[in-house]
C-alpha positions in Angstrom: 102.2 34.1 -9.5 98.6 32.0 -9.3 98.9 28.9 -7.8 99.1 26.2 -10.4 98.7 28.4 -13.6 98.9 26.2 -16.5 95.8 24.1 -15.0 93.5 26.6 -15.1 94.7 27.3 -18.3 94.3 24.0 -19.5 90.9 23.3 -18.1 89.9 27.1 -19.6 91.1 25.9 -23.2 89.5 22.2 -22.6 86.0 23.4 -21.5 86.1 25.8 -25.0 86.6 22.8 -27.3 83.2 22.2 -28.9 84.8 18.4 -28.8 84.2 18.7 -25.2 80.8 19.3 -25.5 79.8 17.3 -28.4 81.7 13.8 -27.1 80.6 13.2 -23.9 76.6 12.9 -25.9 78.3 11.1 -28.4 79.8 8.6 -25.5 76.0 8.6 -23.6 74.2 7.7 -26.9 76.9 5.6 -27.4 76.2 3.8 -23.7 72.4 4.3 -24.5 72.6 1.9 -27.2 74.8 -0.5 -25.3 72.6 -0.8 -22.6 69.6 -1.3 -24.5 71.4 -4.3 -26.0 72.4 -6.0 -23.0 68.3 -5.0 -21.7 67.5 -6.8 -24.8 69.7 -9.5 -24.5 68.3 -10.1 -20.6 64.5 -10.2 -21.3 65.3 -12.7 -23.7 66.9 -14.6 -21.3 63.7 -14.5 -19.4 65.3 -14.6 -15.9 64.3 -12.4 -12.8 66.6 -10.3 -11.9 68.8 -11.2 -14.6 68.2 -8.0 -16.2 70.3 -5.4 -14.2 73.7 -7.3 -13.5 73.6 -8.6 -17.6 73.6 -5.0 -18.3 76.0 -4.0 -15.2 78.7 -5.9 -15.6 78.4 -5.5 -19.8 79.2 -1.9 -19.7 80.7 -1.8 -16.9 83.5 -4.0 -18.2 83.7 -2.1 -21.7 83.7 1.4 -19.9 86.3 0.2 -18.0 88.6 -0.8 -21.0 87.7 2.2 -22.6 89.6 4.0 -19.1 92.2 1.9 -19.6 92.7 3.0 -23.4 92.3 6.6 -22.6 95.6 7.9 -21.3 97.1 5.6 -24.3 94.8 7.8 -26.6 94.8 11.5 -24.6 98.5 11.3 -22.7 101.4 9.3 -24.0 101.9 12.1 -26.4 100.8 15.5 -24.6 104.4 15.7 -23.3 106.3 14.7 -26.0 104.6 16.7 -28.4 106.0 19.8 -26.8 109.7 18.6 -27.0 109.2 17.8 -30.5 108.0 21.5 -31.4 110.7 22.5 -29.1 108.2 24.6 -27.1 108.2 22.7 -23.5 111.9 24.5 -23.2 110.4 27.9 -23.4 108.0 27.2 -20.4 110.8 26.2 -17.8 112.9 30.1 -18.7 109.9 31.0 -16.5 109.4 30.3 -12.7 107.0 27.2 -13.8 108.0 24.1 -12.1 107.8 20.2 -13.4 104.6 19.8 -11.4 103.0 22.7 -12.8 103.5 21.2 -16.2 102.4 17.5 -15.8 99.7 18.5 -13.8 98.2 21.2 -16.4 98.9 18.5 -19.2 96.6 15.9 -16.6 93.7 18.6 -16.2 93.4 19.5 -20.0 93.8 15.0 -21.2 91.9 14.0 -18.5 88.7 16.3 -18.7 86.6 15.1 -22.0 87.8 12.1 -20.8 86.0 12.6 -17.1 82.9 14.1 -18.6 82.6 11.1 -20.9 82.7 8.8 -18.2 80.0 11.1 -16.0 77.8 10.6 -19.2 78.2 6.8 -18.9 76.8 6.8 -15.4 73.2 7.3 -15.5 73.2 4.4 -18.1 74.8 2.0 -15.2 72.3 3.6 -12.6 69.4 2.1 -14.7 70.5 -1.9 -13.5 69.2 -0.9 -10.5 66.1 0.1 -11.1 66.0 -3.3 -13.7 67.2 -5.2 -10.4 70.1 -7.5 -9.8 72.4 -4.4 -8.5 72.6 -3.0 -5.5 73.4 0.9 -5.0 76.8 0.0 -2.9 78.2 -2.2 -6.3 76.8 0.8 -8.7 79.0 3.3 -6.2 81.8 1.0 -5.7 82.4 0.6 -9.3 81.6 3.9 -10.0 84.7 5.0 -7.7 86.7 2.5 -9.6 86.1 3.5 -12.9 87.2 7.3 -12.2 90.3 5.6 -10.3 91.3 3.5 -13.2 90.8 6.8 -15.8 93.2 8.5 -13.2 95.6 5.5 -13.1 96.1 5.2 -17.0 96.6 8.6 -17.6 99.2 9.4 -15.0 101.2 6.3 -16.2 100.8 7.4 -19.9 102.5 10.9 -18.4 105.1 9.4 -17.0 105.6 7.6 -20.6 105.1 10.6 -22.3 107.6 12.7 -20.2 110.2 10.1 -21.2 109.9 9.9 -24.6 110.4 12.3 -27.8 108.6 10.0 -30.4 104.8 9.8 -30.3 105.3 6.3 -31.8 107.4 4.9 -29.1 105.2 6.7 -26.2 102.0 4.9 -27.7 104.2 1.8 -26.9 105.8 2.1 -23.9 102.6 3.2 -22.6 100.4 0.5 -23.8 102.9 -2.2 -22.8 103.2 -0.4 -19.6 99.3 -0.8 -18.6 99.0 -4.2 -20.2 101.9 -4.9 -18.1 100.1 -4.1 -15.1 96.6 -5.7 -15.9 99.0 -9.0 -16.0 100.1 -8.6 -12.5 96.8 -8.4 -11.6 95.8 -11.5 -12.8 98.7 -13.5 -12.5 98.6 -12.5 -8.3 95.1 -13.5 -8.4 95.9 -17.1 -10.4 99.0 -17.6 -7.7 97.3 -16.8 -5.0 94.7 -19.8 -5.8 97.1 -22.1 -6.5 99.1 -20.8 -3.6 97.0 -20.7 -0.5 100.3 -20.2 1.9 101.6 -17.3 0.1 97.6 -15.9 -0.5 98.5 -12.3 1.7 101.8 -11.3 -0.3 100.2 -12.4 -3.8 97.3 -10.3 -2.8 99.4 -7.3 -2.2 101.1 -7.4 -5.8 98.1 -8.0 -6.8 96.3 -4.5 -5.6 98.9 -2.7 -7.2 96.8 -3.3 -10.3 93.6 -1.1 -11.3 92.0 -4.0 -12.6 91.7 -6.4 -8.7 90.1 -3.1 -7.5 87.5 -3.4 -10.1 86.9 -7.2 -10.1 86.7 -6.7 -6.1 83.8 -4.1 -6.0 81.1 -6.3 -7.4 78.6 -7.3 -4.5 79.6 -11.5 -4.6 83.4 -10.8 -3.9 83.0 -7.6 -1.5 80.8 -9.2 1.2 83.9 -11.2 2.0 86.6 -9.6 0.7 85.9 -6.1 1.5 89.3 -5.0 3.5 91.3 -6.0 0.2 89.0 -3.8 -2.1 89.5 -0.7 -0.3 93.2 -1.7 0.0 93.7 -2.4 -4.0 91.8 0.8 -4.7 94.2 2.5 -2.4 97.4 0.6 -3.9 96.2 1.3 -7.5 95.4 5.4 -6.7 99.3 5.4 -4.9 100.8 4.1 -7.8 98.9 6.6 -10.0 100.2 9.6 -8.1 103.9 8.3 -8.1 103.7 8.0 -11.7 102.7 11.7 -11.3 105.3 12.4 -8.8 108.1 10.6 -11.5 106.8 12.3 -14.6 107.3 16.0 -12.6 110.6 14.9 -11.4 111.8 14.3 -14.8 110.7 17.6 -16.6 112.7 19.6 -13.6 115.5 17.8 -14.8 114.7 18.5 -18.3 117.2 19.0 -21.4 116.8 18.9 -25.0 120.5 16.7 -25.0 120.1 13.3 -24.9 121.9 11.4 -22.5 124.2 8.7 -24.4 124.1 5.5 -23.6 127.8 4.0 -22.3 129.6 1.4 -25.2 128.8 -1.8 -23.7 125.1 -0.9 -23.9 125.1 0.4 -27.8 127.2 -3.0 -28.6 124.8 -4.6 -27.2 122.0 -3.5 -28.3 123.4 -3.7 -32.1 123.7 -7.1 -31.4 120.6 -8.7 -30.0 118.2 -5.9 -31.7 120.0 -4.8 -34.4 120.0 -1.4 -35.8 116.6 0.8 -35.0 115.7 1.5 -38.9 117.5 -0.7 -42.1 117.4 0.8 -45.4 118.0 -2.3 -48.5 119.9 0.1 -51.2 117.3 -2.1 -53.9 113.9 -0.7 -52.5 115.5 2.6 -53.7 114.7 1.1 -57.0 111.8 -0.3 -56.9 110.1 2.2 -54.4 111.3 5.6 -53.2 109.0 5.6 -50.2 109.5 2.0 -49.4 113.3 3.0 -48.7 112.6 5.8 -47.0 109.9 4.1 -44.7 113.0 1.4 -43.8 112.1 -1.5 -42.0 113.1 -1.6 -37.9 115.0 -4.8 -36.8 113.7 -4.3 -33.3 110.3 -3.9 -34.2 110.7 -7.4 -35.8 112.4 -9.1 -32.9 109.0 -8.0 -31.0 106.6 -9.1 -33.3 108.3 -12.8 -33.9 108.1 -13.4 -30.5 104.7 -11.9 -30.1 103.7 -14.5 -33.1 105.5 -17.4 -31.6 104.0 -16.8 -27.9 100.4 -16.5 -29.6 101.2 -19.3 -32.0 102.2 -21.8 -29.0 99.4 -20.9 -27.0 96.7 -21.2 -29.4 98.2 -25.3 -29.8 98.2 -25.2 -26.4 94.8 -24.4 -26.3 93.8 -27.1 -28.8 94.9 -30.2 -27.1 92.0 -29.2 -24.4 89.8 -32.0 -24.1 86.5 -32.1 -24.8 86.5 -29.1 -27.4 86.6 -26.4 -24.4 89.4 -25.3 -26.6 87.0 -23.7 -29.2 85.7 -21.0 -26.7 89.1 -20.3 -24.9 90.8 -19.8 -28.5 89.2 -16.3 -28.9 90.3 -15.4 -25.5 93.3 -16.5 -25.4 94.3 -15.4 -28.5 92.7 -11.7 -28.2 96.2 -10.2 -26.6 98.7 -11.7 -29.1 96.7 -10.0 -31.6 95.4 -6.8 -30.0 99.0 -6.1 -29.3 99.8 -7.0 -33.0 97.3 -4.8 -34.2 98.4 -1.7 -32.0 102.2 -2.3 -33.7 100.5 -2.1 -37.0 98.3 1.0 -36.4 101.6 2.7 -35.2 103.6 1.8 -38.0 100.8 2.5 -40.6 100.4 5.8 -39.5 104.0 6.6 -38.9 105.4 7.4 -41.9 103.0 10.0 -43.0 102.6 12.1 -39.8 106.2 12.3 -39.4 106.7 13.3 -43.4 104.0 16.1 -42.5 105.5 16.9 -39.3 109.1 17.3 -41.0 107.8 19.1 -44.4 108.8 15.5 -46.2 105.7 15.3 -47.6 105.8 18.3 -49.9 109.0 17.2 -51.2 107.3 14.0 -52.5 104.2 15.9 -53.8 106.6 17.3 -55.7 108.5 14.8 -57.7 107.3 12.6 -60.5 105.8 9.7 -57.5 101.8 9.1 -58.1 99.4 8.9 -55.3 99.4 5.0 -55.7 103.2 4.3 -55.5 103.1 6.3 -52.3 100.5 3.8 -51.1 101.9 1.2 -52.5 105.4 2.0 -51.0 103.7 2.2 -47.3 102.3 -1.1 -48.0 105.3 -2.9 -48.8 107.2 -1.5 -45.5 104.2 -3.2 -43.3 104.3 -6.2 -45.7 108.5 -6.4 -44.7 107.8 -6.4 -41.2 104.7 -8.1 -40.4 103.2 -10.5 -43.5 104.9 -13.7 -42.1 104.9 -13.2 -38.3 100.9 -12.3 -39.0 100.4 -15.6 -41.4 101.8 -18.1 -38.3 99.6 -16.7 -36.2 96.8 -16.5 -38.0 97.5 -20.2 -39.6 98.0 -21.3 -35.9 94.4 -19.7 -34.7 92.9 -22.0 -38.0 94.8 -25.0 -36.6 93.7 -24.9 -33.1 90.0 -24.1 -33.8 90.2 -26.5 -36.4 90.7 -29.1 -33.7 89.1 -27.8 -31.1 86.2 -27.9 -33.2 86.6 -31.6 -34.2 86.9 -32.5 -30.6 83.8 -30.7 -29.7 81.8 -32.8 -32.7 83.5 -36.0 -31.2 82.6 -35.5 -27.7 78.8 -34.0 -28.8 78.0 -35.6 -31.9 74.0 -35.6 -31.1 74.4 -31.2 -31.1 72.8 -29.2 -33.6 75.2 -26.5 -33.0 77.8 -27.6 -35.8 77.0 -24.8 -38.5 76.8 -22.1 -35.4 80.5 -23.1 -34.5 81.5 -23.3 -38.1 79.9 -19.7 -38.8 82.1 -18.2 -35.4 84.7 -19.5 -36.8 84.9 -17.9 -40.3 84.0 -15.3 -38.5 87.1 -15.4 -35.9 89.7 -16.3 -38.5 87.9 -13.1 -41.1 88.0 -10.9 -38.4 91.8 -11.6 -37.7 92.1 -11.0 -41.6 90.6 -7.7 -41.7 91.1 -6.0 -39.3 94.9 -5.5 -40.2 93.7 -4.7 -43.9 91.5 -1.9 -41.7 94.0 -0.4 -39.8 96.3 -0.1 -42.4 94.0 1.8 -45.1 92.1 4.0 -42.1 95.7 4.7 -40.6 97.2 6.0 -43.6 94.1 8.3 -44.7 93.6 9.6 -40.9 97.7 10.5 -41.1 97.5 12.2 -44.3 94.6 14.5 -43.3 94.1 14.9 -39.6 95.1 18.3 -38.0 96.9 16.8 -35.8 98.7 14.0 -37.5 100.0 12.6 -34.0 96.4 11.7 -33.3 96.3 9.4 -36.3 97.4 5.9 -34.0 95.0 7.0 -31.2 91.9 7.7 -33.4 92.6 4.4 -35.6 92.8 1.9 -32.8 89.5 3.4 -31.3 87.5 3.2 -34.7 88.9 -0.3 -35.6 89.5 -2.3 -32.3 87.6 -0.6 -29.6 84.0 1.0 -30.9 82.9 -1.9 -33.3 82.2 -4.2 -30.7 79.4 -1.9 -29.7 77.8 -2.6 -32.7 77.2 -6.0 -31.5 74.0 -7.0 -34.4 76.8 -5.9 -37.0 79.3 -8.6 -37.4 82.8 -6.3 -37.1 83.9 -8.2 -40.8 81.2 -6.1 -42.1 82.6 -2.4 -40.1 85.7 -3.5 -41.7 84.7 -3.4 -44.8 83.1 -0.1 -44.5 86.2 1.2 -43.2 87.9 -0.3 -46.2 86.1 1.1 -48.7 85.6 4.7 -47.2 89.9 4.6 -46.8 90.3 3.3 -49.8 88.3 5.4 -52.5 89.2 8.2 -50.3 93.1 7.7 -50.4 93.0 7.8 -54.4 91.9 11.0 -54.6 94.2 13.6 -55.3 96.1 14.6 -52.0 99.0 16.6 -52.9 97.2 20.0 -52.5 95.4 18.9 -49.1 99.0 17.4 -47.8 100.6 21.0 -48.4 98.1 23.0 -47.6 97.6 21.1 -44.1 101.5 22.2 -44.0 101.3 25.5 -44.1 98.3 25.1 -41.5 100.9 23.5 -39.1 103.7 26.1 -39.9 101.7 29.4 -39.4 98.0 28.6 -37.4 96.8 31.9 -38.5 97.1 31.3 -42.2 94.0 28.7 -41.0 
């Protein structure tokens, strides 16, 4: 048998896709236009050698969230997608072994992905002709960013080998790497405040992708080059044991679950509840709202999510000297990015799943109009997240609120009063929504996608990742857009579209 089948013909299918072809120019025009802001943004400045590392560190910072993002997007559900079609069975009545599997599955995520980031490149190799960057940093973080793409994706395989439900892989695996960018910062916080216990602090620390990548600029590397080689070493082990873990557990694979013991379903029913509630009056009032449910687990989460984000925007506020204004957005950004991912998830849930399933044309059938379907979806995300949303959003007006007054009290000589007034309707609008965003663009992309599992992936890109590019374009205003387009195109008529995108999925050559 050839050595390691299903890569090559994973990376035969992946080079075919006209997607692979047609995004990596999309994500270099993409990068063009970045870099000609941040060029801008430095000959207004007006400083020598300002030019390069403005632009550097700019995209090298958002290519290296986008890394982070792209095993959430590409890998937590390659896996589980096959044990939901029941098809990754099939593979293993053949002398295919766990490793052959995860590693095919990497090869075919991880090339568009790769080609992507090659495209991105060049526009980071033009800081150093603009000066400010030296060719060992443009290398350095060059060899990051390809380590970090490998990191994310081999722990969103390990997620996705794990799980059944593209829902709860998009989770796991986001909470997974955002628990690891926190161990890299927290070792590098502790290990200031510290000095004594610097070396072990260090050590946790390079077991995160993101010390690697704050090591490799020139500043921190003349000194601390031995822990940058170390960290990117760490960070790349880690990846391959995720690898090594994910093809463990698919040579132990089995379509029956194993059951959790009694003490450990008690107590789960009590702290979290039941996974999905169904009130017997939403049957009433909405069909689809009682079939959507509401999970009690889901809103453990986001209460305490709220109540974190809450406390630490007041926190925040009771900074002296109004430095509490430009923290808040900070600060605040992981409470809600974190928020928002839970919404995109939930708001697409329902209507893949009813596709997936065949649920759909059942309701295309009965007497339910396109707008109490809607409607129904809307009052399940209402249920869940309206109130835990409102505190924190009421608790980000609070604490700018303040922090602005304290920055007028200490300054009261600036001119800069209606700038901060303006970031601020802009902060609290752009908390407002992007929720109302997600919600509409989820839906629609779920209802007519090929691929309705894509629906989470592709939302959070469009709503929470590419509008910062756009940087002239306030992101209130891509909202709106996205709104609108959602909107007018989820009142159209999509009964026919929902079945035939059915059949599509039940026999591919009826396509």
């Amino acid at each position: 048998m050839t050595f390691l089948p299903i890569v090559s013909r994973e990376l035969r299918v992946a080079s075919r896709r006209t997607s692979t072809f047609y995004g990596r120019s999309i994500v270099a025009a993409i990068a063009t236009v970045i870099g000609g802001f941040f060029l801008f943004m430095g000959e207004i400045m007006n400083r020598v050698g300002v030019n390069g590392g403005f632009l550097f560190k700019g995209v090298s910072w958002y290519v290296w969230l986008i890394a982070m993002l792209a095993g959430v997007l590409l890998a937590s559900d390659s896996i589980s997608e096959e044990r939901r079609e029941g098809t990754l069975g099939f593979l293993f009545l053949t002398d295919l072994k766990g490793y052959d599997v995860v590693l095919g599955k990497f090869a075919g995520v991880s090339l568009s992905a790769f080609y992507g980031m090659l495209a991105v490149f060049p526009v980071l190799g033009i800081s150093m002709l603009a000066g400010g960057v030296t060719a060992g940093e443009f290398w350095r973080v060059c060899l990051v960013l390809v380590n970090t793409l490998f990191f994310s994706v081999a722990a969103s395989m390990w997620i996705s080998a794990n799980c059944k439900s593209s829902s709860r892989g998009i989770t796991l695996a986001i909470g997974l790497l955002i628990g690891f960018i926190a161990i890299g910062v927290l070792a590098s916080i502790l290990s200031s405040a510290f000095p004594k216990f610097a070396v072990p602090f260090s050590y946790l620390g390079s077991l995160s992708p993101v010390s690697s990548f704050i090591l490799a600029s020139a500043a921190n590397y003349l000194y601390r080059s031995t822990e940058f080689w170390s960290a990117l070493e760490m960070s790349n082990a880690v990846g391959w044991v995720f690898l090594g873990l994910a093809s463990w557990r698919l040579s132990f694979f089995t379509e029956k679950a194993k059951e959790k013991a009694v003490w450990q379903r008690t107590l789960t029913r009590i702290v979290l509840g039941p996974r999905t509630t169904r009130a017997a009056d939403l049957l009433s009032i909405n069909p689809v709202a009682w079939m959507v449910g509401y999970s009690a687990r889901l809103r453990w989460i986001i209460w305490v999510l709220a109540i974190l984000g809450s406390a630490a925007f007041l926190l925040i506020a009771l900074i002296p000297q109004g430095v509490g204004f430009m923290m808040g957005s900070y600060i605040g950004w992981p409470f809600f990015f974190i928020l928002k991912v839970f919404f995109a998830i939930q708001s697409c849930l329902f209507f893949s799943d009813s596709r997936r399933s065949g649920a759909l044309e059942l309701l295309c059938c009965t007497p339910l109009t396109i707008r109490s379907m809607i409607s129904g979806q809307w009052m399940a995300l209402r249920r869940t997240f309206l109130w835990p949303v409102l505190v924190l959003i009421l608790s980000q007006v609070v604490s700018l609120c303040l922090a602005e007054r304290a920055f007028i009290l200490n300054m009261p000589n600036s001119s800069g009063g209606e700038m901060i007034s303006l970031m601020f309707a802009l902060q609290v609008g752009k908390s407002v929504t992007d929720f109302f965003a997600i919600g509409w663009l989820g839906m629609w992309l779920a209802l007519t996608l090929r691929k309705p599992g894509s629906a989470t992936g592709l939302t959070i890109l469009f709503v929470m990742v590419l509008p910062p590019v756009l940087f002239c374009i306030p992101t209130v205003l891509i909202d709106a857009v996205l709104i609108a387009v959602s909107y007018s195109k989820l009142q159209q008529d999509f009964r026919s579209p929902a079945i035939a995108s059915r059949v599509i999925l039940a026999h591919p050559s009826a396509a």
